[in-house]
C-alpha positions as CSV (number, residue, x, y, z in Angstrom):
1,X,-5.2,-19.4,-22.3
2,X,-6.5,-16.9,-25.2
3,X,-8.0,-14.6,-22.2
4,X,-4.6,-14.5,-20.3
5,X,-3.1,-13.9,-23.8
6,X,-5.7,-10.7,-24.3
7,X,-4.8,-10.2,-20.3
8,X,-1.1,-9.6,-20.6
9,X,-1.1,-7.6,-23.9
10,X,-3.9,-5.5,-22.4
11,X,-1.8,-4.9,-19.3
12,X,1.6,-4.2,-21.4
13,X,-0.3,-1.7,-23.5
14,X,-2.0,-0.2,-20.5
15,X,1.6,0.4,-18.6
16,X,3.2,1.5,-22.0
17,X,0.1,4.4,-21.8
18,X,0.6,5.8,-18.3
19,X,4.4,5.2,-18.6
20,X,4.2,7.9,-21.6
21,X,2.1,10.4,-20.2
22,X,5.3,11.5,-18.3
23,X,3.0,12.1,-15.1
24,X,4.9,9.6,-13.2
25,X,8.5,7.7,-13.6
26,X,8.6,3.8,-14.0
27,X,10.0,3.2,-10.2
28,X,6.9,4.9,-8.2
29,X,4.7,3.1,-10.9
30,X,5.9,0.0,-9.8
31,X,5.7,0.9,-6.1
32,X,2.2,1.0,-7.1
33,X,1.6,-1.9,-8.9
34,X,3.3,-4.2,-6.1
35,X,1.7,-2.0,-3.3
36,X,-1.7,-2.0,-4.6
37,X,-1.4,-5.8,-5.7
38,X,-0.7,-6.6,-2.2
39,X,-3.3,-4.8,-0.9
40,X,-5.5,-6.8,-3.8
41,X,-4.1,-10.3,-3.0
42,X,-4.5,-9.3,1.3
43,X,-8.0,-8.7,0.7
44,X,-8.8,-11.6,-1.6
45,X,-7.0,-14.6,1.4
46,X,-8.7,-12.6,3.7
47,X,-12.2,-13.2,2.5
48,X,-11.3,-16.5,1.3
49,X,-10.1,-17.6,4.8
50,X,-12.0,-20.3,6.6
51,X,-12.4,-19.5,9.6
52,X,-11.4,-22.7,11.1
53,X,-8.1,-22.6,8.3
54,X,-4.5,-22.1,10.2
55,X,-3.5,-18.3,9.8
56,X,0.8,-18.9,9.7
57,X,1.0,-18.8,5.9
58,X,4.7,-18.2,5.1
59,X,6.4,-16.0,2.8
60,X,7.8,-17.1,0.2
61,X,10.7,-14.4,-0.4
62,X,12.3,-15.5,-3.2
63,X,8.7,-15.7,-5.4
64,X,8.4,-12.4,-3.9
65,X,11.8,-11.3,-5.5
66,X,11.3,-12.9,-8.4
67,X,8.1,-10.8,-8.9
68,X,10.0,-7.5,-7.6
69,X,12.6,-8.1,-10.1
70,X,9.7,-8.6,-12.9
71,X,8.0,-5.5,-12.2
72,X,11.2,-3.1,-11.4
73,X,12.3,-4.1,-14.8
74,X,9.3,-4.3,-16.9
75,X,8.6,-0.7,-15.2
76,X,11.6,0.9,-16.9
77,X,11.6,-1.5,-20.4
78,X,7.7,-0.5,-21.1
79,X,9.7,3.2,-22.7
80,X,11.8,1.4,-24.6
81,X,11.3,-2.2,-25.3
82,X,8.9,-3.6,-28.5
83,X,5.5,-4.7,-27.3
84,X,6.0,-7.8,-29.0
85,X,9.4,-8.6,-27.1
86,X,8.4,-7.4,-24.0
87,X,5.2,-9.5,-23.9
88,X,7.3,-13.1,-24.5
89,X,9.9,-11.9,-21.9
90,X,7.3,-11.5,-19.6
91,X,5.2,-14.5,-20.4
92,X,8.1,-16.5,-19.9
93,X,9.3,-15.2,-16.6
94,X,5.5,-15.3,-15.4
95,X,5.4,-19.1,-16.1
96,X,9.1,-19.7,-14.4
97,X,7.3,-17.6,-11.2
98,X,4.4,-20.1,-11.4
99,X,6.4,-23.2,-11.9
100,X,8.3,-22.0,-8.5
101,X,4.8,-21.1,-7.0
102,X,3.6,-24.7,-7.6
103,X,6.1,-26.9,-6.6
104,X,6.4,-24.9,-3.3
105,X,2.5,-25.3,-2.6
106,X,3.1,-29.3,-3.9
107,X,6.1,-29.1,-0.9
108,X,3.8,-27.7,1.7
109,X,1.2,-30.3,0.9
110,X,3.5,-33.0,1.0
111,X,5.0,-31.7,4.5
112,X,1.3,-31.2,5.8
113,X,0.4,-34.9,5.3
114,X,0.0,-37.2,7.7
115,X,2.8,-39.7,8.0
C-alpha cells in the first residue's frame, strides 16, 4: 500500500511537471498516456498468454470510460487543482475502477464454471 501511495504522488507530481512546461496541452497528454498505456497493457497479456489460453477476451467499455473520464479530467485539473486534493480524488476513483474491474472478472469466473 505505502509503494502505491509513493506511486500515485510520484505520478501526480510527474504530470503536474510536463503539464507546466507548456510544451504540450493536457488533451494530447492524455492521448498519450491512454495510447501508450494500451500499448503497455497489449504487450504485457500478450507475453502473458498461454498459448493453449482462449484469445476472445472482451472489452469492458464502461471500465474503459471510466478510465477515459479519469485521465481527460485529471489531464486538465493537474494546472489547477492542489496536489493534495487531486491525489484523494484520484485515489478514490482508482479504487471505484477496481471495485468494477473485480466484480466483472468474479462474473466471468462464475459464468466460466462448469455447471
Amino acid at each position: 500500500t505505502g509503494v502505491a501511495m509513493l506511486a500515485f504522488a510520484a505520478n501526480s507530481l510527474l504530470c503536474r511537471l510536463a503539464l507546466q512546461q507548456a510544451s504540450i496541452d493536457p488533451a494530447s497528454f492524455a492521448s498519450v498516456r491512454l495510447v501508450s498505456g494500451a500499448l503497455m497493457l497489449a504487450l504485457i497479456v500478450r507475453w502473458r498468454l498461454q498459448p493453449t489460453a482462449p484469445t476472445g477476451v472482451q472489452a469492458d467499455w464502461l471500465a474503459a470510460t471510466m478510465l477515459w473520464a479519469y485521465v481527460a479530467c485529471f489531464s486538465f485539473a493537474y494546472l489547477t487543482l492542489a496536489a493534495g486534493t487531486g491525489q484523494t480524488i484520484g485515489e478514490r476513483m482508482l479504487a471505484d475502477l477496481l471495485e468494477h474491474a473485480e466484480a466483472h472478472l468474479a462474473q466471468q469466473d462464475r459464468a466460466a464454471m462448469p455447471s
